[in-house]
N, C-alpha and C positions, 0 to 999 in steps of 0.2 A: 663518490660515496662520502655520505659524512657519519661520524657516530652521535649516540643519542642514549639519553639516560632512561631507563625505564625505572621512575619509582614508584617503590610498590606500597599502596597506603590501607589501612585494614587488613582484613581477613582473619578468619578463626585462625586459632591453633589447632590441631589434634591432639585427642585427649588420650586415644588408647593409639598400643603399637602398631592395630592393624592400621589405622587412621592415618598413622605415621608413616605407616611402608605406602600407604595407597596416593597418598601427598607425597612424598618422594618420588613414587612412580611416575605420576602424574607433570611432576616437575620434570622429572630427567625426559619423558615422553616429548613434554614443550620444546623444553633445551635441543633437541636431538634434532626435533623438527624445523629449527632455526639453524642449523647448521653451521655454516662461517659467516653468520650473520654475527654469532655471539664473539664479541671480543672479550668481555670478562664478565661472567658468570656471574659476579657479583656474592652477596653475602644478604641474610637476614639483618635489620636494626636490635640491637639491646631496648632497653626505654629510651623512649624519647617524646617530646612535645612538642608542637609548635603552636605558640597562643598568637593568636590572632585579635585584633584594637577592638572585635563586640566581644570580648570575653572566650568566643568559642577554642576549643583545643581541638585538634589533632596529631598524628603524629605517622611519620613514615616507620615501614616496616621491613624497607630492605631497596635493593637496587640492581641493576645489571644495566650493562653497556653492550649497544648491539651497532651494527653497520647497517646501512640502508639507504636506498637512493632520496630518499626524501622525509619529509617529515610523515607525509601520509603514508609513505610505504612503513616507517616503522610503526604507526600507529596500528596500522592494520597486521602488522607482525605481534603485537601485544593484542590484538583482541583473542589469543588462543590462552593469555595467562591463565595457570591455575587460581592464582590469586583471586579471580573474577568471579569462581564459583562457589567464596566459603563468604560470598560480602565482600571484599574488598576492592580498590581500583587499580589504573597503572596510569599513573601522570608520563609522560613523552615532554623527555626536553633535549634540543638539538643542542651538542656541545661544539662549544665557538673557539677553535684553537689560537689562543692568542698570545699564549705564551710555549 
C-alpha cells in the first residue's frame, strides 16, 4: 500500500445553508465510503494561485491523503469526489517516502 495525495482543484462554493449542509453531506457520504482508505481527511485551501510560464493561473482548493494499492486504484477511488460535481478536478499524486 502506498499513500497519495488527492488535490482538489476548482469547484463552486455553496451559497446558501441548505447548499452547505448538502455539500457536507455529500462529503462526509464520500469520506465514509473510502473508509480506511482515508489517512487524513485533509482540509480546504485559503487563496491561493499557481501561475503558470503562458500566463494562465490556477489554483488548488484543498487536499486529503488516502491509502491504496496503486496509483490507478486511488484514481478510481477519487472518481466519487464531490468536488467533481460543482466543476472542479482531483489531481492523484503518489507520495514518495523519502524522508
Amino acid at each position: 500500500m502506498a499513500n497519495f495525495v488527492l488535490a482538489y482543484k476548482g469547484g463552486g462554493m455553496a451559497e446558501t445553508d441548505e447548499e452547505r449542509e448538502a455539500a457536507m453531506q455529500a462529503w462526509g457520504a464520500w469520506f465514509g465510503g473510502l473508509g480506511e482508505a482515508v489517512v487524513d481527511a485533509g482540509n480546504p485551501f485559503s487563496a491561493s494561485k499557481a501561475v503558470g510560464g503562458n500566463g494562465n493561473t490556477s489554483g488548488l482548493t484543498g487536499y486529503s491523503i488516502i491509502s491504496a494499492d496503486s496509483l490507478d486504484g486511488a484514481s478510481k477511488l477519487a472518481e466519487g469526489c464531490p468536488v467533481l460535481t460543482s466543476g472542479g478536478s482531483v489531481e492523484v499524486y503518489e507520495i514518495l517516502p523519502v524522508m
